[in-house]
MIMI-391351 format. One line per field, with one value per residue (C-alpha): residue number from 0; residue in three letters; x, y, z. Coordinates in Angstrom, 1 decimal. Example, Ala and Ser with C-alpha at 12.3 -4.5 7.8 and 13.67 -1.06 7.14 Angstrom:
<recs>
nr = c(0, 1)
rest = c(ALA, SER)
x = c(12.3, 13.7)
y = c(-4.5, -1.1)
z = c(7.8, 7.1)
</recs>
This chain:
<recs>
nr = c(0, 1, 2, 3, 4, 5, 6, 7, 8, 9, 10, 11, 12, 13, 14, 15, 16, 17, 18, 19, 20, 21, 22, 23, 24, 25, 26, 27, 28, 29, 30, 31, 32, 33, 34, 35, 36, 37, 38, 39, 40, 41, 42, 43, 44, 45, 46, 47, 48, 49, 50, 51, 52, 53, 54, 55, 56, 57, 58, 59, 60, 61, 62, 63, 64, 65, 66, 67, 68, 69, 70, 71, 72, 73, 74, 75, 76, 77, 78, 79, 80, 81, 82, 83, 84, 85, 86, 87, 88, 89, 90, 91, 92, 93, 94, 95, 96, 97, 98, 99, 100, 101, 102, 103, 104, 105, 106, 107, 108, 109, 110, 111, 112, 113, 114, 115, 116, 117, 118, 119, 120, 121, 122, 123, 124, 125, 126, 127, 128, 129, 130, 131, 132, 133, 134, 135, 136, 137, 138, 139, 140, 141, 142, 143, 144, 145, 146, 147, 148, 149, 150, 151, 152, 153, 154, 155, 156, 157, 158, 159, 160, 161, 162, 163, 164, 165, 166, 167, 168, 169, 170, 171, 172, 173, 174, 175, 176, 177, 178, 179, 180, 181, 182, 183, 184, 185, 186, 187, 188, 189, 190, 191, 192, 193, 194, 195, 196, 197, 198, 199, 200, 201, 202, 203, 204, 205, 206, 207, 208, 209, 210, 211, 212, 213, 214, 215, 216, 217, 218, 219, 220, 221, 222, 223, 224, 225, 226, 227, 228, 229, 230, 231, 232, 233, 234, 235, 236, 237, 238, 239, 240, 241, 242, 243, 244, 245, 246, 247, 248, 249, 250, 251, 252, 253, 254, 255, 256, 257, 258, 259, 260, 261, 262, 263, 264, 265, 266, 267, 268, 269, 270, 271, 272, 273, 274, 275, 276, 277, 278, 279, 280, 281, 282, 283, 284, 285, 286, 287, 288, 289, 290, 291, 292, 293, 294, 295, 296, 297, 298, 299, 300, 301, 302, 303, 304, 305, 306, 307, 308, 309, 310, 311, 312, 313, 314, 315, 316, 317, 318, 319, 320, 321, 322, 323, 324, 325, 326, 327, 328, 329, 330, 331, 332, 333, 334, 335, 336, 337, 338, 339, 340, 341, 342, 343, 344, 345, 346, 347, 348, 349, 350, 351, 352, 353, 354, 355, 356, 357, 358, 359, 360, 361, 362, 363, 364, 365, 366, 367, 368, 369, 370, 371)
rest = c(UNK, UNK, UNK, UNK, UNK, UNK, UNK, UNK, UNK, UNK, UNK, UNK, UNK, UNK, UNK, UNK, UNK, UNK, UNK, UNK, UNK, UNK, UNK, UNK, UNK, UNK, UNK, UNK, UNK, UNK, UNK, UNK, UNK, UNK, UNK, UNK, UNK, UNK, UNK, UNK, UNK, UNK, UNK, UNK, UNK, UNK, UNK, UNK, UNK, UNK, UNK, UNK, UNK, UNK, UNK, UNK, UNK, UNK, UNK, UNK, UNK, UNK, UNK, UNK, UNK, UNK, UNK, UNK, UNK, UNK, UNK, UNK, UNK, UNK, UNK, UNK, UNK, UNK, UNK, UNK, UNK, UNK, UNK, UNK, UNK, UNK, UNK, UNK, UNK, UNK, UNK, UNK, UNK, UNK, UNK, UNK, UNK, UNK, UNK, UNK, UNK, UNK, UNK, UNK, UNK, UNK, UNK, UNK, UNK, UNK, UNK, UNK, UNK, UNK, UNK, UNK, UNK, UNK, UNK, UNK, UNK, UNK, UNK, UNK, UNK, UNK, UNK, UNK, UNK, UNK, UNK, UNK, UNK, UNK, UNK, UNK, UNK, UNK, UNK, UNK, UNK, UNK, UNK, UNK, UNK, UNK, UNK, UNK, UNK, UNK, UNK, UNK, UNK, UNK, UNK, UNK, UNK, UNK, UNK, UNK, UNK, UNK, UNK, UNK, UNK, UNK, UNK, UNK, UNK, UNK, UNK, UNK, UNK, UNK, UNK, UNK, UNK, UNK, UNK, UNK, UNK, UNK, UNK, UNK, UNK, UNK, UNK, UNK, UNK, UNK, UNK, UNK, UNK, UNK, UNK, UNK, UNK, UNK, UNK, UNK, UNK, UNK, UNK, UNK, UNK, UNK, UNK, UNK, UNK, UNK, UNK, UNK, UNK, UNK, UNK, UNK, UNK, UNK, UNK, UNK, UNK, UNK, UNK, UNK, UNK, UNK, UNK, UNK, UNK, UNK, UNK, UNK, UNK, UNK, UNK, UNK, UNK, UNK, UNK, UNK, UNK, UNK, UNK, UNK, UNK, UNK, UNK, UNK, UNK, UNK, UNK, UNK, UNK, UNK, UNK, UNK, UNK, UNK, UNK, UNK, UNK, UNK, UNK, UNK, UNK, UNK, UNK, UNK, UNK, UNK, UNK, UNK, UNK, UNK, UNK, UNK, UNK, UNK, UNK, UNK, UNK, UNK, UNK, UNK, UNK, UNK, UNK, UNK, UNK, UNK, UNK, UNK, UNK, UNK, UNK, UNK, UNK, UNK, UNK, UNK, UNK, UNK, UNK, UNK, UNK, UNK, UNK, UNK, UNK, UNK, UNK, UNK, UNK, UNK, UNK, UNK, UNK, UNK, UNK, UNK, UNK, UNK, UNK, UNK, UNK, UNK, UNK, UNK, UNK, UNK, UNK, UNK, UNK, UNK, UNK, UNK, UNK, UNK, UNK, UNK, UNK, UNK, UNK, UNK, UNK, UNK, UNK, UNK, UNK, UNK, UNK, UNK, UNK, UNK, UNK, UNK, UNK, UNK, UNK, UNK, UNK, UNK, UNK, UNK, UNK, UNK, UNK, UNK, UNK, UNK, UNK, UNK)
x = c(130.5, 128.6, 126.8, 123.2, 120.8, 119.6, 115.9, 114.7, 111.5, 111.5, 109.9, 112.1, 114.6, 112.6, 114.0, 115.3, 116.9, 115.8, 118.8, 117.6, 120.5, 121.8, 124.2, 122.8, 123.0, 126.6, 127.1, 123.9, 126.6, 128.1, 124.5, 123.0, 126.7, 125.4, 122.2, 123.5, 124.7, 126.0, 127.4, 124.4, 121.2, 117.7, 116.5, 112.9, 112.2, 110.4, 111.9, 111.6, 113.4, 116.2, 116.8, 117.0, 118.7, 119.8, 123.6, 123.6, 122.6, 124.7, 128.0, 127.2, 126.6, 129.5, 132.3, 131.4, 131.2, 127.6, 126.2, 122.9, 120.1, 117.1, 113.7, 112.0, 108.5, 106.1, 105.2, 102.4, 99.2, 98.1, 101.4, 100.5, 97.9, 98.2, 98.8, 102.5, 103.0, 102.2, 105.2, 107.5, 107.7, 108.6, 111.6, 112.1, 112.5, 114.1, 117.1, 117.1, 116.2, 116.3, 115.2, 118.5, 118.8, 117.9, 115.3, 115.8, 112.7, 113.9, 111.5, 108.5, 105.1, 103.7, 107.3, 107.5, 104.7, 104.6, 108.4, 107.5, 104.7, 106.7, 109.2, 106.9, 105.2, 108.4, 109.4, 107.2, 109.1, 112.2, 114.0, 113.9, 115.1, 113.2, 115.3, 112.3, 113.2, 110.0, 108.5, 105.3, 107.7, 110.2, 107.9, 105.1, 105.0, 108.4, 108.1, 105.9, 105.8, 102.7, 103.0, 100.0, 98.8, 95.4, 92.2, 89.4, 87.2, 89.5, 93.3, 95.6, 92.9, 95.9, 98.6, 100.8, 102.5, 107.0, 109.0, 112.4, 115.7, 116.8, 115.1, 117.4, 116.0, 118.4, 117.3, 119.4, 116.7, 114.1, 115.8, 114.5, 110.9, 108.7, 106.6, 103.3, 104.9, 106.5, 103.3, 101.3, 104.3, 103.6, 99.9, 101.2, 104.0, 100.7, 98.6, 101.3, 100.7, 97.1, 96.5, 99.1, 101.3, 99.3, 103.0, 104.5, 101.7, 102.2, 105.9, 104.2, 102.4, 106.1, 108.0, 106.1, 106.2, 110.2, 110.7, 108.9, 110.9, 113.8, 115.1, 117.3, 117.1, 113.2, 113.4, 115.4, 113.2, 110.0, 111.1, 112.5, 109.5, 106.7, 109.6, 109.6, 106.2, 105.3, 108.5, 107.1, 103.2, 104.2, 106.4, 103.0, 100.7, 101.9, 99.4, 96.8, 94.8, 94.1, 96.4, 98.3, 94.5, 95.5, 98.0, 94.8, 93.4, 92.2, 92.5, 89.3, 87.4, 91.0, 90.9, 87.0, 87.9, 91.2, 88.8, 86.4, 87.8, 90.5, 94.2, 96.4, 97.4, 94.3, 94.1, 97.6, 97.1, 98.8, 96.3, 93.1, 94.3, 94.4, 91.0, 90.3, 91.6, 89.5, 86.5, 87.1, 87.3, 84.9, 82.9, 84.0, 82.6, 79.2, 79.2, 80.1, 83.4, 85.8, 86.5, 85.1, 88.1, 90.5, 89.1, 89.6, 92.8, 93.9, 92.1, 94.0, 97.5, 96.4, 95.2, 98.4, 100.4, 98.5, 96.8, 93.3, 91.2, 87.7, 85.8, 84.9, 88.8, 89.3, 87.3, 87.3, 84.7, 82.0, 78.8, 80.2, 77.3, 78.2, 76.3, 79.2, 81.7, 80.2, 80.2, 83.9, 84.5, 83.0, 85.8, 87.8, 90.7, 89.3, 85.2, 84.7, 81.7, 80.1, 81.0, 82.4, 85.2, 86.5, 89.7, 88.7, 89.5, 88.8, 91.0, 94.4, 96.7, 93.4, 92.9, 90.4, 88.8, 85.5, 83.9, 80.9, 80.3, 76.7, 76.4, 73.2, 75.1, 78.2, 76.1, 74.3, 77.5, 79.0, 75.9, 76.5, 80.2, 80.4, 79.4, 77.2)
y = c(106.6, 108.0, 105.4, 105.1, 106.0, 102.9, 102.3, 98.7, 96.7, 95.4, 92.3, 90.4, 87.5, 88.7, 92.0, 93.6, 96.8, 98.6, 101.6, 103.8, 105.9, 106.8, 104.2, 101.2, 98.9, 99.1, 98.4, 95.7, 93.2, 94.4, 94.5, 91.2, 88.7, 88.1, 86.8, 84.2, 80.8, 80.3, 83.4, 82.8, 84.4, 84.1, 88.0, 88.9, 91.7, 93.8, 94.4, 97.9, 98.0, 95.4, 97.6, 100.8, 99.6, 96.1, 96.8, 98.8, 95.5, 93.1, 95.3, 95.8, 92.0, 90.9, 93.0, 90.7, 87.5, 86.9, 85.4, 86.1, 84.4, 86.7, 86.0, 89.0, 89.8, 92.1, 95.3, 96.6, 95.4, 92.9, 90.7, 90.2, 87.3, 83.9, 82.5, 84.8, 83.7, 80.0, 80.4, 82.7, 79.6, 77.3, 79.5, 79.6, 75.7, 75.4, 77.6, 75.2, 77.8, 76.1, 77.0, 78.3, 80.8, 84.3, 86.0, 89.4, 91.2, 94.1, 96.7, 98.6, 97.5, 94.4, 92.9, 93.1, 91.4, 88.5, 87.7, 88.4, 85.9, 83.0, 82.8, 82.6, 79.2, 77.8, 74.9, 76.3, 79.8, 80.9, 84.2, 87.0, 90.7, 93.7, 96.2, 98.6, 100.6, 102.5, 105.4, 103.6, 100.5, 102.6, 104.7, 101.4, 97.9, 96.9, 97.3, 95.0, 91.9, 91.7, 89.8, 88.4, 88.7, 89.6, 87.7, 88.9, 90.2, 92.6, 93.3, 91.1, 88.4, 85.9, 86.4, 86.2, 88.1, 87.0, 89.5, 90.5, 89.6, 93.0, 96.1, 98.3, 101.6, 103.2, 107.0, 107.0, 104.4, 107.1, 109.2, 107.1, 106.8, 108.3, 111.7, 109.6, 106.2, 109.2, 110.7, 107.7, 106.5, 110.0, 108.9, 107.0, 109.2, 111.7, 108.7, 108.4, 112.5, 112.4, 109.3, 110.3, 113.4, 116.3, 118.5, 116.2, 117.2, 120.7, 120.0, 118.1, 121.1, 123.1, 120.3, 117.9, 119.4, 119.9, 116.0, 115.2, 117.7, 115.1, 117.0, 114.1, 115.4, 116.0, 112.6, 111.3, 112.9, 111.2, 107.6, 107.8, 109.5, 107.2, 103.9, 105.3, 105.3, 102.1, 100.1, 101.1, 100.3, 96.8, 96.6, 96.7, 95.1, 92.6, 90.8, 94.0, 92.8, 96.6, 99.6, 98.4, 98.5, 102.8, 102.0, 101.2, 104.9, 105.3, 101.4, 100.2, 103.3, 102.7, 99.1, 99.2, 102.1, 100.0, 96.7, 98.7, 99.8, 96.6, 95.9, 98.4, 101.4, 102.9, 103.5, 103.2, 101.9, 105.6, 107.1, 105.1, 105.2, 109.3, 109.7, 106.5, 108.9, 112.0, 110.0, 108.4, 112.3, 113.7, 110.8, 111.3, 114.9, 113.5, 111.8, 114.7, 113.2, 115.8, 119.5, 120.0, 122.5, 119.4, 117.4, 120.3, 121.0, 117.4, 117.2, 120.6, 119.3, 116.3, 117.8, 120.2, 117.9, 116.1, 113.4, 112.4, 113.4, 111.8, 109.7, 113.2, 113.1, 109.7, 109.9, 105.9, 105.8, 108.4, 106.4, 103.5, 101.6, 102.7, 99.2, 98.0, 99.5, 98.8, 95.0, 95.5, 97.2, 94.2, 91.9, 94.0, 92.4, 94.2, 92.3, 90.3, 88.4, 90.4, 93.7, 96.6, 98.4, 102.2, 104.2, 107.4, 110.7, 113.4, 115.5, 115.6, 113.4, 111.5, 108.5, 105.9, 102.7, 102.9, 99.1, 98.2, 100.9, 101.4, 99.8, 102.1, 104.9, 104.3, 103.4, 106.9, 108.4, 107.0, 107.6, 111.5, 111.4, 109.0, 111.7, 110.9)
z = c(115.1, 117.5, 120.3, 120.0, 122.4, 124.4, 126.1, 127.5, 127.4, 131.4, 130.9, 133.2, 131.7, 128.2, 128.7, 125.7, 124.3, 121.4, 120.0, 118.1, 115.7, 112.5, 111.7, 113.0, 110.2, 109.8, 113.5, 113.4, 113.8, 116.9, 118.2, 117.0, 117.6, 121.3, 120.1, 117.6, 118.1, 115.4, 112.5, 109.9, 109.9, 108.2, 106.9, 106.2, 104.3, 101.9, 98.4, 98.5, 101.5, 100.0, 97.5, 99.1, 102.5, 102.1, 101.3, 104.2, 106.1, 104.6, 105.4, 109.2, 109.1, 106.9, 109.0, 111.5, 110.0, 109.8, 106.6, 105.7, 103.4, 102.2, 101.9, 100.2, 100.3, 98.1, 99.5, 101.1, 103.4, 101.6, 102.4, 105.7, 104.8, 105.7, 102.1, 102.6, 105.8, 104.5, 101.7, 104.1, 106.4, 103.5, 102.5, 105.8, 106.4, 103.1, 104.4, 107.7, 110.0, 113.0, 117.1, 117.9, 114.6, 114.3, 111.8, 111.4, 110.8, 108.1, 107.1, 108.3, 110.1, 107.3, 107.5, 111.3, 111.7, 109.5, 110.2, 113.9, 113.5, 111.3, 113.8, 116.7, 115.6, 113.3, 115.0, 118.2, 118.2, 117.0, 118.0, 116.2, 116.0, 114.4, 112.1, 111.5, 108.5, 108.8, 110.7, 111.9, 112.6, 114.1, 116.6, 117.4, 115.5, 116.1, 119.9, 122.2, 120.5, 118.9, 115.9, 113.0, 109.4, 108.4, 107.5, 104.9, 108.2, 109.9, 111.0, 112.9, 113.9, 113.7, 115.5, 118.5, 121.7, 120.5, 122.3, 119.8, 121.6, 120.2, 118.0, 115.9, 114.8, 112.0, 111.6, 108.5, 107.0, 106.9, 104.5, 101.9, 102.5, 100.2, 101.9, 102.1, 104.0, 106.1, 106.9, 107.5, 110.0, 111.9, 112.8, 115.1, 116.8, 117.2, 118.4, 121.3, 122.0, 121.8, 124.1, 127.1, 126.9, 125.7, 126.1, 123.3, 121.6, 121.6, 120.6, 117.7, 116.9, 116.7, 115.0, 113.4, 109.8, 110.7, 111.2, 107.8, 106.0, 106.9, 110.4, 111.9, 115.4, 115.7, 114.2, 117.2, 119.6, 118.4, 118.2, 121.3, 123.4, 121.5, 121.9, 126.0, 126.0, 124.4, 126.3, 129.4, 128.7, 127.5, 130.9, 132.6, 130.7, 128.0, 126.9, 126.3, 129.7, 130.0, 130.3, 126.6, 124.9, 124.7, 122.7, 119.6, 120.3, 116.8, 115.6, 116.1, 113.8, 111.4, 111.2, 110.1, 107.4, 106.1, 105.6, 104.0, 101.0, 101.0, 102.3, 99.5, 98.4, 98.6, 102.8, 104.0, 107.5, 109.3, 107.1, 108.2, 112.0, 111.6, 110.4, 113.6, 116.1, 114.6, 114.7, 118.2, 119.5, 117.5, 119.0, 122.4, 121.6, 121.0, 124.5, 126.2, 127.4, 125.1, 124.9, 121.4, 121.1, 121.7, 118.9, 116.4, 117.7, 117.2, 113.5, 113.0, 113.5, 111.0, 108.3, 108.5, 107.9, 105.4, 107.0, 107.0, 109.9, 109.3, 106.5, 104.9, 103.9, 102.0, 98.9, 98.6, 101.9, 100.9, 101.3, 102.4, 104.7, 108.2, 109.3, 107.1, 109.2, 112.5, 111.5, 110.7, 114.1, 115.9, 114.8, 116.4, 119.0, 121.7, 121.5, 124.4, 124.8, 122.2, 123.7, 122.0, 123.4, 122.1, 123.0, 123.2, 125.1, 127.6, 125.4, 124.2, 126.4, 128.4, 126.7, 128.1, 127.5, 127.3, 127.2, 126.5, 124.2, 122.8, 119.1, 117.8, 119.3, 117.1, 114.2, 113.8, 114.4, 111.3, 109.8, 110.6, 109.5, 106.2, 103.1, 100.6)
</recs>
């Protein structure tokens, strides 16, 4: 069993690793043993992701004593609201978690996040780890800390920054993930190329299709670039005071189209952040600030691969009131003091914030973009 490949969150005595292999949940007691004070455990998870990966859990933490209780959750967006996290912390005080136990976060982005949250404000804030089972989980959720549900007005509006002791990314784990999961999961390695290392985008542009056609090493080499990245961006700037804000390049346009047509199966939230980060170039076209050939480029490479790159490709938002998107965009995280803020680009690897941005500006945008 080969050893995994190691990279660490430098956030002083919060520090923490996260491995990223192929066999990590056989060996996820080895890794987790040093965080427990006592062998027992408190797993959050999906059941899709029970099903699929869940023995594979259970053995790595059974060969080393660990007994585990399960709390599964339904799948999809709309779990991560706060009647779920409302029940998730009753099962979770039922099975006496207590301050010195361990959730595990097991599954992709939605789990991550509401286990994440849960044990940030049971009892004032148990530990947790994140076993991202996911490719979006994998390359951005489960990394940083940020933890929330949803509320009817927009994404992640409650929430908190509750660091993992640990974050365990099996490779192996994506080998069952349908091809559309896997897609919207590689939004996000491409939002990492597009915001700050224009030659990971090119090798994007070689692999890409490679890694969703299941190549383990391509695989390998994304999480651990995007994982780099993001480790060393939350180093800097935890708590999204400014530099960590790049990290939503595409999120504000995304979170606005996801709200829009509903938390589901309709807009997978890789899927609305692709189309977010065509229209925040296209966009940053419009103001002059973008090589028009870099937005097509970027629109290009998404489309290639199956991704939405704009309104014009999700049928569920032609005419859609943009004013109805602009009112979801200023619930965004990132309004202060009733200004709007935008990630956008000077081209592919020049990400910026651009505050204050100009509302009627934005609004006969989408009015140019959303069809009829």
């Amino acid at each position: 069993m080969s050893s995994p490949d190691k990279l660490t969150v430098g956030l002083g005595p919060r520090a923490y690793d996260i491995l990223i292999g192929a066999t990590l949940l056989e060996s996820a007691g080895a890794h987790l043993t040093a965080h427990l004070k006592r062998p027992r455990a408190a797993i959050v998870t999906d059941e899709t992701v029970l099903a699929a990966q869940g023995p594979r859990l259970m053995k790595g933490l059974s060969a080393y004593g660990i007994s585990a209780e399960t709390v599964a959750l339904p799948p999809g967006e709309a779990t991560k609201s706060m009647a779920r996290l409302e029940w998730l912390l009753e099962r979770l005080v039922e099975l006496e978690v207590d301050r010195g136990d361990l959730v595990i976060a097991f599954g992709g982005g939605v789990v991550g996040d509401i286990a994440g949250f849960a044990a940030a404000i049971l009892r004032r804030g148990c530990r947790f780890a994140q076993i991202p089972t996911s490719l979006l989980a994998q390359v951005d959720s489960a990394v940083g800390g940020k933890t929330g549900v949803n509320l009817p007005q927009g994404k992640n509006l409650v929430g908190a920054f509750h660091q993992p002791v640990v974050v365990l990314a099996d490779l192996a784990a994506l080998d069952t993930l349908p091809a559309r999961e896997l897609r919207a999961g590689y939004a996000e390695v491409v939002k990492y190329a597009a915001l700050g290392d224009a030659a990971f985008f090119a090798w994007l542009e070689e692999n890409g299709e490679a890694l969703l056609a299941g190549d383990r090493a391509a695989r390998a080499h994304a999480v651990k670039t995007a994982c780099a990245m993001k480790a060393a961006i939350v180093a800097r700037d935890e708590r999204e005071t400014g530099e960590r804000a790049l990290l939503n390049l595409g999120h504000t346009f995304g979170h606005a189209l996801e709200a829009a047509v509903g938390y589901g199966e309709t807009l997978l939230h890789g899927e609305a952040v692709a189309a977010g980060m065509g229209l925040a170039f296209d966009y940053s076209v419009r103001l002059g600030d973008c090589p028009r050939e870099d937005a097509a480029r970027l629109k290009r490479h998404l489309k290639r691969v199956g991704l939405p790159a704009g309104v014009c490709d999700i049928p569920a938002l032609h005419g859609v009131a943009a004013e109805a998107l602009l009112a979801r965009m200023r619930q965004d995280k990132k309004v202060a003091a009733g200004r709007l803020a935008l990630i956008l680009a000077r081209g592919i690897g020049k990400a910026y914030i651009a505050e204050n941005a100009d509302a009627d500006s934005i609004l006969a945008f989408l009015e140019e973009k959303i069809p009829a």
